[in-house]
C-alpha positions in Angstrom: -4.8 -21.5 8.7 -8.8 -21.5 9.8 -11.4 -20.3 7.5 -14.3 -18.4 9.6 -17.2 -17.2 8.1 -20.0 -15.6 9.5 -23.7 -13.3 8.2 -26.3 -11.4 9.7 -29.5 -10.2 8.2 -31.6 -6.8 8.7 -34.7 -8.0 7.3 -36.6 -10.8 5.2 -34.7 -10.3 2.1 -31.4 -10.2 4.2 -32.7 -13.6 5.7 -33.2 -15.4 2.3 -29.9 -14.1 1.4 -27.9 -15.6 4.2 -29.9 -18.9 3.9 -28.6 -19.4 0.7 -25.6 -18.6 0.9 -24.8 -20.8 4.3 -23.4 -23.7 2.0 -20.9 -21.9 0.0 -19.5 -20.5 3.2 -19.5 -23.5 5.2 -17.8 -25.0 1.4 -15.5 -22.1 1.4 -13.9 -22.3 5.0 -13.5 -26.2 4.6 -10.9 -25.5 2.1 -9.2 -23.7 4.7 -9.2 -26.5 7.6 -10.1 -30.4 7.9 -9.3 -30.6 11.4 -12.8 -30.0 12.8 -15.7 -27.5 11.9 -18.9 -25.9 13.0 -21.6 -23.3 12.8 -23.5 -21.5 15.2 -26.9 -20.2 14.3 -29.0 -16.9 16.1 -31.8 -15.5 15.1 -30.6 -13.6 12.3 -27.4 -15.0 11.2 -25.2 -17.4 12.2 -21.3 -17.7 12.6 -18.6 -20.9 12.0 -15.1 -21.8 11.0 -13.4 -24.6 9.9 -10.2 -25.4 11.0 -6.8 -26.1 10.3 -4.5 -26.8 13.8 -1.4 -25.4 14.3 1.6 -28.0 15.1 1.8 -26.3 18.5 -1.8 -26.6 19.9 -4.0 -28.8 21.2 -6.5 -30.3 18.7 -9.5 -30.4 21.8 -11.4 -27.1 20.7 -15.2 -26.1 19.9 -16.1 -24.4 17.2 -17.3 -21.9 17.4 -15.5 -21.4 20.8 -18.5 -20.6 23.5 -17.7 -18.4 26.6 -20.5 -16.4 28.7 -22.4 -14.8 26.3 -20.0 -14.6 23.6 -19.2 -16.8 20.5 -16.1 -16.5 18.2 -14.3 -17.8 15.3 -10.6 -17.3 14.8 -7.8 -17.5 12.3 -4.5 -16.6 13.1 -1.9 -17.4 15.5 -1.3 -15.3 18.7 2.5 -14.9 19.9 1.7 -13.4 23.4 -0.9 -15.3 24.5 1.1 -17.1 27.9 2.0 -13.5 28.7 -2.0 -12.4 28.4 -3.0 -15.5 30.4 -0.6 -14.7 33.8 -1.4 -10.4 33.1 -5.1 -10.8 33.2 -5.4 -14.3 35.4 -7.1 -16.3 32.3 -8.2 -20.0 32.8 -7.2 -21.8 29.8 -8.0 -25.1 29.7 -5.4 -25.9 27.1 -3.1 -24.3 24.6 -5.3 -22.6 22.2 -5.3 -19.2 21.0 -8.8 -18.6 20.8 -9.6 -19.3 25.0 -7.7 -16.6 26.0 -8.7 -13.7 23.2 -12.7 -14.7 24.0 -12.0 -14.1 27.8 -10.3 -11.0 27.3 -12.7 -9.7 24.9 -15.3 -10.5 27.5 -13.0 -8.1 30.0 -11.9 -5.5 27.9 -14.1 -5.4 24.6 -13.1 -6.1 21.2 -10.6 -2.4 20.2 -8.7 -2.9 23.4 -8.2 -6.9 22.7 -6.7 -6.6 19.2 -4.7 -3.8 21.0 -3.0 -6.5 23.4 -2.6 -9.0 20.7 0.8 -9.7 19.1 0.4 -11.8 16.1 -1.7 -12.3 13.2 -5.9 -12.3 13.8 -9.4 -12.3 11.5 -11.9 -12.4 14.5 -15.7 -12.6 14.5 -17.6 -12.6 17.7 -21.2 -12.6 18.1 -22.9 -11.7 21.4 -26.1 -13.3 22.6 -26.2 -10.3 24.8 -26.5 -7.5 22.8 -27.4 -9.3 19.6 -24.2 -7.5 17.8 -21.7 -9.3 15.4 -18.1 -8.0 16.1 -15.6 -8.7 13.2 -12.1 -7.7 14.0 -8.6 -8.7 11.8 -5.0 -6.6 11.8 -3.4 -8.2 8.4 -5.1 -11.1 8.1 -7.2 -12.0 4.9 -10.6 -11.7 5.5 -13.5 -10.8 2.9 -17.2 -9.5 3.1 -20.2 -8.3 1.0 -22.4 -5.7 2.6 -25.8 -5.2 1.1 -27.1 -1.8 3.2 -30.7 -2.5 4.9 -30.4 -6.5 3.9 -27.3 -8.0 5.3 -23.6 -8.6 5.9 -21.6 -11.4 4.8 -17.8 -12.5 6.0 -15.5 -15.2 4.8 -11.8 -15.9 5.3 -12.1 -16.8 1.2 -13.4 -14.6 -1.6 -15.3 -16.8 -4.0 -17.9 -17.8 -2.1 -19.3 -14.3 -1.3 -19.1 -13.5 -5.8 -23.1 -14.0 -6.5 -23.5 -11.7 -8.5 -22.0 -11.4 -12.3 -22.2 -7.4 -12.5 -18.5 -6.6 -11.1 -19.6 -3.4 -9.9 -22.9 -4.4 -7.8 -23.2 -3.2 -4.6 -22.4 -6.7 -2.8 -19.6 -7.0 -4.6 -16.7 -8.7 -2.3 -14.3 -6.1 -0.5 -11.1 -6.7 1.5 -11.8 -6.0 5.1 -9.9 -3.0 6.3 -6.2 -3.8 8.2 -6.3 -2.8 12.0 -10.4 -2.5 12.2 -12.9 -4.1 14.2 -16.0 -3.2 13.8 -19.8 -3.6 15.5 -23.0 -5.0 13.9 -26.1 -4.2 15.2 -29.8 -6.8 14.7 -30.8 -3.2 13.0 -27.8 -2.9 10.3 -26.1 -0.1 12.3 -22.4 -0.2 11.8 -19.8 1.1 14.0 -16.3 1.2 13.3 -13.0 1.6 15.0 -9.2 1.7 14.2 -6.9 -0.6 15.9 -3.3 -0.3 16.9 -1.3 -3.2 15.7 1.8 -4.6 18.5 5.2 -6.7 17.3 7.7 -8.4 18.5 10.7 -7.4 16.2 14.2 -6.1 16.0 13.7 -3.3 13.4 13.0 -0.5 14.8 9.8 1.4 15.3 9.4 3.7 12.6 9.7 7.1 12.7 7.2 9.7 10.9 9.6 12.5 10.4 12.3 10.0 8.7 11.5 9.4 4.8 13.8 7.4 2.2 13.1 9.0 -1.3 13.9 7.2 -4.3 16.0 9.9 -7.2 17.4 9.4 -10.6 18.4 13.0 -11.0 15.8 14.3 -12.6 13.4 17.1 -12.3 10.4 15.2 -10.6 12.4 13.1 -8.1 14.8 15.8 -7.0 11.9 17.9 -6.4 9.6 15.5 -4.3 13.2 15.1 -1.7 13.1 19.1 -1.7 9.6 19.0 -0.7 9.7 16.0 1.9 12.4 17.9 3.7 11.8 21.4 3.4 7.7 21.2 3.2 6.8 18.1 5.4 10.2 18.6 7.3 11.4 14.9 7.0 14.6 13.6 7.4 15.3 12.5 4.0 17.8 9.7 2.9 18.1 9.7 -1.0 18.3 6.6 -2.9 20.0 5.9 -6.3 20.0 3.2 -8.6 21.6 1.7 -11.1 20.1 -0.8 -13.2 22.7 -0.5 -16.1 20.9 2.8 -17.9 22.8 4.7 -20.3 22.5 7.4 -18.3 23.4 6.2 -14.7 27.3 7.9 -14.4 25.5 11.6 -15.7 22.2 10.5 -13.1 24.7 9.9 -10.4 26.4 13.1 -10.5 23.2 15.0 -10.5 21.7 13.2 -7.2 25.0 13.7 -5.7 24.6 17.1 -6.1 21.2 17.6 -4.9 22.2 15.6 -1.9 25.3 17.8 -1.1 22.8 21.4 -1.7 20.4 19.3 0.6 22.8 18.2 3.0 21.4 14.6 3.4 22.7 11.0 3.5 23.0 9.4 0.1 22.8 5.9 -0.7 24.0 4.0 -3.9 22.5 0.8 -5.4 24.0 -1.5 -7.7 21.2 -3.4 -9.4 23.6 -4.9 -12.5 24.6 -7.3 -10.2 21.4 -8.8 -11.3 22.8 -9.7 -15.1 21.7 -7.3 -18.1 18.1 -6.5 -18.2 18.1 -5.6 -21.7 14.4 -4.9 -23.7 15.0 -1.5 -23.1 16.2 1.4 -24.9 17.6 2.5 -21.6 19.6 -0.4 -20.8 20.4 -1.4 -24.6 22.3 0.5 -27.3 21.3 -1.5 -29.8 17.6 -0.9 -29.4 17.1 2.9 -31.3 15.8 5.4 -28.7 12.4 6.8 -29.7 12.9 10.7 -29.7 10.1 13.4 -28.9 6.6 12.8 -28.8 6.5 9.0 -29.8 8.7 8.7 -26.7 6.7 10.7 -24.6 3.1 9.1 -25.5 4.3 5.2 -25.4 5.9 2.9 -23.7 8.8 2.2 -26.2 11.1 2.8 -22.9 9.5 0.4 -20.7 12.0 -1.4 -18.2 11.1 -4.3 -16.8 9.9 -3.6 -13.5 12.1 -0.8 -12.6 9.9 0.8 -10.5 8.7 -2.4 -8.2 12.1 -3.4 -8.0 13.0 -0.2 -6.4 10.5 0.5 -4.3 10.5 -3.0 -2.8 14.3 -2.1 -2.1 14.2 1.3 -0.6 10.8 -0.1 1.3 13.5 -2.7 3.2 16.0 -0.3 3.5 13.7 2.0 4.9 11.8 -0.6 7.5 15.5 -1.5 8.3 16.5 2.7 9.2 12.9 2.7 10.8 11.8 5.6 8.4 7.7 5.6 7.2 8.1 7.3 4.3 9.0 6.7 1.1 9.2 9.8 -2.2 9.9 8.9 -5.4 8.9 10.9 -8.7 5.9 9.4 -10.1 3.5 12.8 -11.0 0.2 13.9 -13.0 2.4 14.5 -15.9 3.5 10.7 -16.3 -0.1 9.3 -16.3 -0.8 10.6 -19.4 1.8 8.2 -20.4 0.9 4.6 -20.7 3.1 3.2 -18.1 0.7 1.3 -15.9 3.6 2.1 -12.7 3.1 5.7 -13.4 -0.3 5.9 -12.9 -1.5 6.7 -9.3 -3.6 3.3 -8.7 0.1 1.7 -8.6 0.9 3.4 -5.5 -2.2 2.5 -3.4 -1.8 -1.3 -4.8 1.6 -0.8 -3.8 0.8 0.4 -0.4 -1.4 -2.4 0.3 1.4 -4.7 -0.6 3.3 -2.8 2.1 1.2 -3.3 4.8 2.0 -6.9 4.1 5.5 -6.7 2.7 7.0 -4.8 5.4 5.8 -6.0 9.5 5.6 -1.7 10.5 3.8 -0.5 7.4 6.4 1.8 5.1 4.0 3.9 3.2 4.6 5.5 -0.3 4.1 9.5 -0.2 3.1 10.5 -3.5 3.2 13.8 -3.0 3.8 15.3 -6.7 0.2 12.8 -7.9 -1.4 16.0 -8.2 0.8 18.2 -10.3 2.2 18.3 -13.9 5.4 19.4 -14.6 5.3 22.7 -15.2 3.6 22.9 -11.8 6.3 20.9 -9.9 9.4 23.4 -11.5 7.5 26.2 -10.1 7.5 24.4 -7.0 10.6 23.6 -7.2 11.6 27.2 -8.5 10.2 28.4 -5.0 12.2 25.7 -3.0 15.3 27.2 -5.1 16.1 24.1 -6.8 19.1 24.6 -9.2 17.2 22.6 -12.0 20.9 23.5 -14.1 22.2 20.2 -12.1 19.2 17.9 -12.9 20.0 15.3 -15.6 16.9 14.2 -17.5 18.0 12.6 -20.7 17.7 9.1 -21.9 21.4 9.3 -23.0 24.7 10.0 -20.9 26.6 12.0 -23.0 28.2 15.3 -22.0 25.3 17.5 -22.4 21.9 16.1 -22.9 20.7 15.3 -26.3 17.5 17.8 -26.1 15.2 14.9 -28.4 14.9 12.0 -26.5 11.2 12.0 -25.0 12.9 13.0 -21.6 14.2 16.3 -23.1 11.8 17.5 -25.0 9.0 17.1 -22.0 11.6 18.7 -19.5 12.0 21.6 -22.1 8.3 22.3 -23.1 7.4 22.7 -19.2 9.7 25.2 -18.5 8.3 27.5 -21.4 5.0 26.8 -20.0 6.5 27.7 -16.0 7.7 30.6 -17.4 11.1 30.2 -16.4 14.4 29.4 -18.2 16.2 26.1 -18.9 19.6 26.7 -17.8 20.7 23.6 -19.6 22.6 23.4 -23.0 21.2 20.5 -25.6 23.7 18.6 -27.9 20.5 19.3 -30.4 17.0 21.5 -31.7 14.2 19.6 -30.0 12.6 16.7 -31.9 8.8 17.7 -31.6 7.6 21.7 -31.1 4.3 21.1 -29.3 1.4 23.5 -30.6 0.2 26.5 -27.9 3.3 26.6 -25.8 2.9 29.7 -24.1 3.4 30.9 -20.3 0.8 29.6 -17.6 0.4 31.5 -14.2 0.5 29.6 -11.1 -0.4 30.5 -7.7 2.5 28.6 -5.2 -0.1 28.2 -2.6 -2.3 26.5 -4.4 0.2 24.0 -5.6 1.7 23.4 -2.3 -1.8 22.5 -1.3 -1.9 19.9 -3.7 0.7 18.3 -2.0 0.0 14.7 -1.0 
């Protein structure tokens, strides 16, 4: 689609900025669109697109697109646009997007536009009238670089706005913020607001209170279901899967469990369908299982992307039940660990990747990112979790083999909560960790660590 660009400047050194870097953007939206361009230029900025026409439109459009006292650049495609046109008796000269979002921006402003608009947008606006630049997308990519007292800069593309070699400098380029528009004043004032994003779609709508959580039986998983129903009162669906572990018949019987004392639905997957996914020591018997500490500290039982896999699954079974939510067992623990999917930057990149990967927005609830294990039994120990019909081992044998790196974290948090391990080990543990003693823990600050 369209590349749109546009920059304002606050002062002199703003102004030498956005001169210079005019070409790149102009450069950088022409990759975008060959089927027409243009810029226009005000006192202190300027604002253009190039752009690349949908099969369904007419190619007779200016760019920028001029009406009253407003001028605007778009990229997207708008799906109600016909139904906009006969609600608010636009005159649209032909079948472009763009005429009817500038008229009704000039009749209802820019927060209650993006409001009416079903579709995908990045908008920018300037108006002659007030001297503001309006910027405005829901998903759409759009990039800027805001230097505070100097200038802001806005491109459909990211390279052009990189000047700068120091990755962390203050005009470095940021993703513009899904569902915002925001206002520019000729003074550098910013003001922002939140839109609400419309669909057409079959799935449903989804629902706050419904949450799908994502269990292998263990402690950490079991407990965040607990805590999305019984905490943050959800309707919780549990999710199981089996991706050929050695341990999936004993992990099945424990989340069965838990969904029974829970009394909620309880869904199976069957990821083996996808052939052996071997290189793991929890998928292959012929790898040796690293035991104790050396299991606990690396990432000798790394499985190929175990936990994309199955969030991306529950996130379209979720979308599908129209439930927001989604639990799964990921903690403060784990990111000592050196599992890149354990550590909590996973789940915001993730939940950017959901407000594209799913059209309503499913959202991972991490609500256990702020406690370590210890902390979450004694959470759990208040919920009255039966931690006796957990399953945490590597292995699936009839009792749990008390070394695996699994075991011997479960076992050394509950010395430190304080409380017993009703489960029997097939052996001693592998590694005694030094100062193991009793911690005390205040419940109410750990619920309000929650997430």
């Amino acid at each position: 689609m369209c590349g749109i660009f546009a920059a304002i400047s606050f002062n002199k050194e703003g102004a030498q900025c956005i001169k210079a870097m005019k070409p790149l953007l102009i450069a950088g939206a022409q990759k975008r669109g060959r089927d027409g361009d243009g810029i226009y230029e005000f006192s202190n900025g300027y604002i253009g697109a190039s752009r690349a026409q949908p099969l369904p439109e007419d190619s007779n459009i200016d760019i920028p697109l001029y009406y009253k006292n407003l001028y605007m650049a778009f990229n997207g495609t708008i799906s109600n646009d016909k139904e906009l046109n006969e609600k608010w008796n636009l005159s649209v000269p032909n079948e472009v997007d763009t005429h009817t979002i500038i008229q009704l921006w000039d009749i209802l402003g820019g927060k209650a536009t993006c409001n009416e608009l079903v579709g995908g947008y990045a908008i920018a606006v300037y108006d002659e009238h007030w001297k503001t630049l309006h910027v405005a997308k829901n998903f759409k990519t759009l990039w800027y670089s805001y230097y505070p007292g100097s200038c802001f800069l806005l491109s459909s593309e990211k390279e052009p706005l990189i000047v700068r070699e120091n990755l962390f400098s203050i005009g470095y380029p940021q993703r513009f913020p899904t569902n915002t528009t925001i206002k520019i004043s000729s003074s550098g004032k910013i003001t922002e607001e939140k839109t609400t994003r419309k669909y057409w779609s079959y799935t449903p709508d989804l629902d706050d209170n419904k949450a799908v959580a994502v269990v292998s039986g263990g402690i950490d998983s079991i407990t965040a279901a607990y805590i999305g129903k019984y905490i943050f009162k959800h309707d919780v669906t549990m999710m199981h899967f089996n991706y050929g572990q050695l341990s999936a018949i004993k992990e099945e019987e424990a989340v069965s469990c838990a969904a029974y004392n829970l009394n909620v639905p309880y869904e199976r997957v069957d990821l083996t369908r996808l052939g052996e996914w071997g290189s793991s020591p929890l998928t292959d018997p012929s790898i040796p299982l690293p035991l104790g500490k050396q299991s606990a500290e690396s990432t000798l039982c790394w499985t190929p992307g175990r936990n994309m896999l199955m969030l991306a699954y529950a996130a379209a079974y979720a979308e599908a039940k129209g439930a927001k939510w989604l639990y799964f067992g990921n903690n403060l623990e784990e990111e000592a660990t050196g599992y890149s999917d354990n550590d909590l930057d996973f789940v915001h990149l993730y939940n950017q990747l959901l407000e594209y990967g799913t059209l309503k927005g499913v959202q991972i609830r991490r609500v256990l990112a702020r406690l370590m294990k210890p902390e979450i039994i004694r959470v759990g120990n208040e919920l009255s979790i039966d931690y006796s019909l957990t399953w945490s081992c590597d292995l699936g044998g009839d009792k749990p083999c008390g070394r695996c790196g699994c075991c011997t974290t479960r076992r050394h948090a509950f010395m430190v909560a304080g409380l017993p391990d009703e489960q029997t080990y097939e052996n001693p543990l592998q590694d005694n960790y030094v100062g193991i003693e009793p911690k005390h823990y205040v419940i109410k600050q750990l619920i309000d660590l929650l997430e």
